[in-house]
N, C-alpha and C positions, 0 to 999 in steps of 0.2 A: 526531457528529450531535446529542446532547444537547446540549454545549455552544453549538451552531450558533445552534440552537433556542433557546436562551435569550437569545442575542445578538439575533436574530431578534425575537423577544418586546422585549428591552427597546427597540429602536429602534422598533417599531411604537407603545409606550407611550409612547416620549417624542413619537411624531409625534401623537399622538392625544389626550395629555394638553397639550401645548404650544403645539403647532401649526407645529411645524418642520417646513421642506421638508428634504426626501432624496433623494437624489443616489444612487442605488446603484449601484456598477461592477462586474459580475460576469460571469463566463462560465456560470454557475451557472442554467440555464433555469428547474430546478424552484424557486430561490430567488426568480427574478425571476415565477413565478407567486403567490408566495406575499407579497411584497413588493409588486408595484408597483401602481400605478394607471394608467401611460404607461407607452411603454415607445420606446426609440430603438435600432434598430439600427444597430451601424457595421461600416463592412470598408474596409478599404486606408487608413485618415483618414477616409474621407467617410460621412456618414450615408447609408442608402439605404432606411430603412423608420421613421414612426414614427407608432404609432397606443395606442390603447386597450389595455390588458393582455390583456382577453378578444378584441377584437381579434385580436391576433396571435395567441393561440395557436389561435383557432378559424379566422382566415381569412387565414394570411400571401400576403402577394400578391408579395412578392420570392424567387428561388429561394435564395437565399441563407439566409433566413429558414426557405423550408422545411427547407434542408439541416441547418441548425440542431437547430429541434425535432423532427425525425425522426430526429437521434443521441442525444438524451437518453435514458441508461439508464433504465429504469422497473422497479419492483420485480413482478416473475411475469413480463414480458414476456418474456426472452431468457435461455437457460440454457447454459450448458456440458456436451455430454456428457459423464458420466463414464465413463472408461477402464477396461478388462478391470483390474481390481488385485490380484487374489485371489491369481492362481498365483505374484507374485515376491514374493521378498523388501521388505521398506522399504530406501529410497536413505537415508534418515535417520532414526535414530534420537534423541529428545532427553528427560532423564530425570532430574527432579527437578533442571532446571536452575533455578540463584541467584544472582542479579547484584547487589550492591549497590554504593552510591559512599559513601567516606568524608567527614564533614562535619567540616572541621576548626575550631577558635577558640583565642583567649586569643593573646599574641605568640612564644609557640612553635608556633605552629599544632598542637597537637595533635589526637588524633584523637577527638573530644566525642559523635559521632551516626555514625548512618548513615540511608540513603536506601533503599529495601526497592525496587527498580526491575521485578526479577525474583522472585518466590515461589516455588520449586517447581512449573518448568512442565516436563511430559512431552503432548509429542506424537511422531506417525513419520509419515512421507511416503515414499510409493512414487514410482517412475520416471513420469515422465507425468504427474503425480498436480498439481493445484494447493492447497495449502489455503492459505487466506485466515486472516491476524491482523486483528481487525478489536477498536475500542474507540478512546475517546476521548483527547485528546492527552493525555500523562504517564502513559498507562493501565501501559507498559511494551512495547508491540509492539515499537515498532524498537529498542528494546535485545534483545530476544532474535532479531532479525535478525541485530546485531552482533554478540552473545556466539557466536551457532552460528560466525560465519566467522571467530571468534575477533579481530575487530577491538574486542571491547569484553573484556576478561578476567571471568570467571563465577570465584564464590566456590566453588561445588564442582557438582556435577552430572554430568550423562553424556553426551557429543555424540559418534555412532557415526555418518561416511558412511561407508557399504556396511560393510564388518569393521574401519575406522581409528578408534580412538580419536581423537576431535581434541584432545582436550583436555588428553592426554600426551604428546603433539608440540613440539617446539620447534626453533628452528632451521631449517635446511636438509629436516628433514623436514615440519616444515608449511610451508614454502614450495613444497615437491613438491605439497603436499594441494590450494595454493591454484588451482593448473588446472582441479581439479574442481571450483570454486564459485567464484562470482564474485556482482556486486551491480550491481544497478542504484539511482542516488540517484535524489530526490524530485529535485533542482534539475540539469540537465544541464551548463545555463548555467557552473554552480561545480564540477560536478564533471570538466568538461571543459577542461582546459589552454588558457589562451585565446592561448597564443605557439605552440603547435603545431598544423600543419596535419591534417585530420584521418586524413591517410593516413599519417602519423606518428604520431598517439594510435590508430590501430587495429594499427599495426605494431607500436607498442611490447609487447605482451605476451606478442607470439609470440619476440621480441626477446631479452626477459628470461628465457625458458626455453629459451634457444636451439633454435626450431623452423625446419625449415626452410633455403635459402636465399634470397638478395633475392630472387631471381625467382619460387619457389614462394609466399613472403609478400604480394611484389605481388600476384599471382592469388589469392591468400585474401580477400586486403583486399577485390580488385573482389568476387569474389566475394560476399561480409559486404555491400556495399553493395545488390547485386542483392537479394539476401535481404530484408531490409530497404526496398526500394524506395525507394532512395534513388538518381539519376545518380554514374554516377562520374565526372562533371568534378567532383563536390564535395569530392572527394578531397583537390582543391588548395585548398579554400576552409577558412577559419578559423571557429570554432565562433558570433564575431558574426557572418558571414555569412549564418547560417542562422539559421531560425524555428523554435520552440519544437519545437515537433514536430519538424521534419527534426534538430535536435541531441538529441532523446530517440532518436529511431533512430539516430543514431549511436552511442550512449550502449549502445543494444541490440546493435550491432555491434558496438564493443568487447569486451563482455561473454560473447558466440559466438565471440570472439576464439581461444579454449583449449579447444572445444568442452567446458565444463562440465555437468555431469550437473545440478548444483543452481545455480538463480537465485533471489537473494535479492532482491525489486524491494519497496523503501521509499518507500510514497506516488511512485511512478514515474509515476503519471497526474495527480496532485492541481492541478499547474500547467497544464495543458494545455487548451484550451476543449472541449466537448463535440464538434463536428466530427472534430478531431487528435486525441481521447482515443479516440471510438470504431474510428478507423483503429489505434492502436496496439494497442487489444484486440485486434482481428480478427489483428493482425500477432502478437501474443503467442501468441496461439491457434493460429495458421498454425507457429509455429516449434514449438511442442508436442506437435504431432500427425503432422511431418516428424521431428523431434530426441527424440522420446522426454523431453524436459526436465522436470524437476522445478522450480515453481513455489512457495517461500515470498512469498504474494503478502499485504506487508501496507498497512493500507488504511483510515479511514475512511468511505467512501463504501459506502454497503452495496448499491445499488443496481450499481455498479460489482463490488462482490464475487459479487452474485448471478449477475451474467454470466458471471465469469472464472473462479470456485472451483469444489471438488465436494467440498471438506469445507472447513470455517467452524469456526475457536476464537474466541471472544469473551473478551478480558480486559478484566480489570477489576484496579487498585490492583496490579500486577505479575501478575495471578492468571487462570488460566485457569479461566472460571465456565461455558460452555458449550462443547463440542466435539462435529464430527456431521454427518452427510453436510447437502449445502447445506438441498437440500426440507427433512430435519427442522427444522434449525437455524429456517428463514425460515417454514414456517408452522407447526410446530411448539412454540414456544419455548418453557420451562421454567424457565428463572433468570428473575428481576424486574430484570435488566438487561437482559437481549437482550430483553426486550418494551419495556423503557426506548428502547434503541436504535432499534427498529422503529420504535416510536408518534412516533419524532420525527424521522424521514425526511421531507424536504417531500414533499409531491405536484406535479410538470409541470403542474397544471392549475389556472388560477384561480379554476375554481369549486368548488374541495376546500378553499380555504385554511383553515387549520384557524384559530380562532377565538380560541383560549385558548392560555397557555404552562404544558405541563402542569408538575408540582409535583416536579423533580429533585431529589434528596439530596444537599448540597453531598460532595464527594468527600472522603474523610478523608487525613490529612494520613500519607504514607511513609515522615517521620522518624520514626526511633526511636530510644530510647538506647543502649549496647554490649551491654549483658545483654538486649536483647529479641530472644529466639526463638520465633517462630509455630509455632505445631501445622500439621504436614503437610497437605496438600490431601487429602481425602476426598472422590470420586463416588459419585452415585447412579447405575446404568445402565439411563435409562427405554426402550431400544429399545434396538437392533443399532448398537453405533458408536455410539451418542448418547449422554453421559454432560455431568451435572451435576454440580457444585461444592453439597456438600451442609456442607462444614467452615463456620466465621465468613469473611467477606472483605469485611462493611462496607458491605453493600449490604441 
């Protein structure tokens, strides 16, 4: 969101300093209040609505329009209950996990630097439970998405689903573990085999653990589509076939494929227009509260987090700087990044647009040489569950 915001900022300055026209293409409503002057809506190729900014958002006259600005998430409007979590155990445990990536140079590639991706992050997630990664690109969120499911290797730490060490697994036994966690990508498009029909990329994982027979898997599959809401004639169709949305729910059905306890969803909404993004919530939500599923939900969008979460970590520079039930987190805030973060969420409405681009801290740089070791993360515990980053992190 900072960075959004600054982007945001310089293109209003060079239109305002220069006098360039702007062309802005987005699915992004709260952007397009905050940006435009005009505004044109499209659907199917054809334009069907174009008026004034305030305009539309005060009197859209197509229902398409309406449908529109009546899914945009808004920050207090729509919450998530949170679930009984007291009496179980945590589905996950994660503990002083650290990811770094090797920076090599000179013509034997040696190993010069490293890249500090992950700092010593500990959180735990219960069954049901969603928490939200939320923080700006290169913060370190979806590396510690990867490192838990072990698709990114962590420098040491502690990753416990349910009593399993993950992280002293190898082999045939973390390929057992990987039933019980699964991931959903930002881009479905790529993450989705495009020579395989989709009743084949839903088949396949039950496949590979050999569950089942053909005829029990077929009836899974239908089944996964139903759930989903998705026809099963689409079964037969190819992943071009389909529309952003319908190939993200597939993407979800795959992933209910091994009925996993934990889903990892990396900017899973980020592509998706606000109409399709708010149906996928609802559809995330829906399998949550049927499925008992635990939710690593990570995420930019904090108006989107507000909705889907019931605890919120905020990183920063690999580092977790706030953690804490959502309300704390969102009106509450405590670090001078999560109010960074806040103060630079657009508003849905043109006549909020904020005026100025407030005054970010360029972000310090992750490389470091081989000999640099950071002091441990230290909280302060201002509330129940709520706990600040009180050590250095740069902010």
């Amino acid at each position: 969101m900072t960075t959004q915001a600054e982007i945001l900022g310089l293109i209003d300055r060079m239109k305002r300093d220069h006098g360039t026209a702007v062309v802005f293409i987005t699915h992004d409503m709260a952007v397009v209040a905050q940006m435009a002057d005009r505004v044109v809506v499209m659907r199917n190729g054809r334009k069907i609505e174009e008026s004034l900014v305030e305009d539309i958002f005060a009197n859209p006259e197509e229902n398409y329009t309406k449908s529109l600005l009546n899914a945009v998430p808004r920050l207090g409007s729509t919450q998530n209950p949170v679930p009984k979590i007291k009496e179980c155990a945590p589905l996950l445990r994660v503990s002083g996990l650290t990811t770094r990536y090797a920076v090599t140079s000179g013509l034997l590639r040696r190993v010069s630097a490293q890249v500090h991706a992950v700092e010593d992050v500990s959180f735990s997630l219960h069954p049901g439970e969603t928490l939200a990664l939320v923080g700006e690109s290169g913060c370190g969120k979806s590396t510690v998405g990867r490192s838990v499911l072990r698709l990114e290797e962590p420098l040491r730490g502690q990753v416990h689903l349910g009593e399993t060490d993950l992280l002293s697994l190898s082999g045939e036994g973390l390929r057992r573990m990987r039933r019980e966690m699964q991931m959903i990508f930002q881009d479905p498009f790529s993450s989705l085999d495009p020579r395989m029909k989709i009743s084949a990329q839903l088949t396949e994982p039950m496949r590979n653990f050999c569950i089942g027979t053909a005829e029990t898997r077929a009836q899974k599959v239908a089944d996964l589509l139903d759930r989903v809401h998705l026809p099963r004639a689409f079964l037969d169709r190819y992943p071009h076939e389909l529309s952003g949305g319908q190939r993200q729910r597939a993407a979800i059905a795959r992933a209910l494929a091994l009925d996993p306890k934990l889903i990892v969803a990396d900017e899973a909404l980020s592509a998706l227009d606000v109409s399709v993004q708010a149906r996928v919530l609802d559809l995330l939500q829906d399998l949550q509260r049927d499925l008992g599923i635990a939710y690593l939900f990570i995420s930019h969008d904090m108006a989107v987090v507000e909705r889907i979460s019931h605890r919120v970590a905020v990183m920063y520079l690999g580092r977790i700087v706030e953690i804490g039930p959502r309300a704390a987190v969102f009106e509450r805030p405590q670090h001078a990044y999560t109010k960074a973060l806040l103060s630079a969420v657009p508003v849905p409405d043109p006549k909020q647009r904020k005026k100025t681009v407030p005054d970010y801290k360029p972000v310090p740089s992750p490389l470091h040489d081989l000999n640099y070791e950071p002091d441990p993360n230290r909280y302060e515990e201002v509330a129940p569950g709520h706990r600040v980053l009180v050590s250095e992190c740069g902010y």
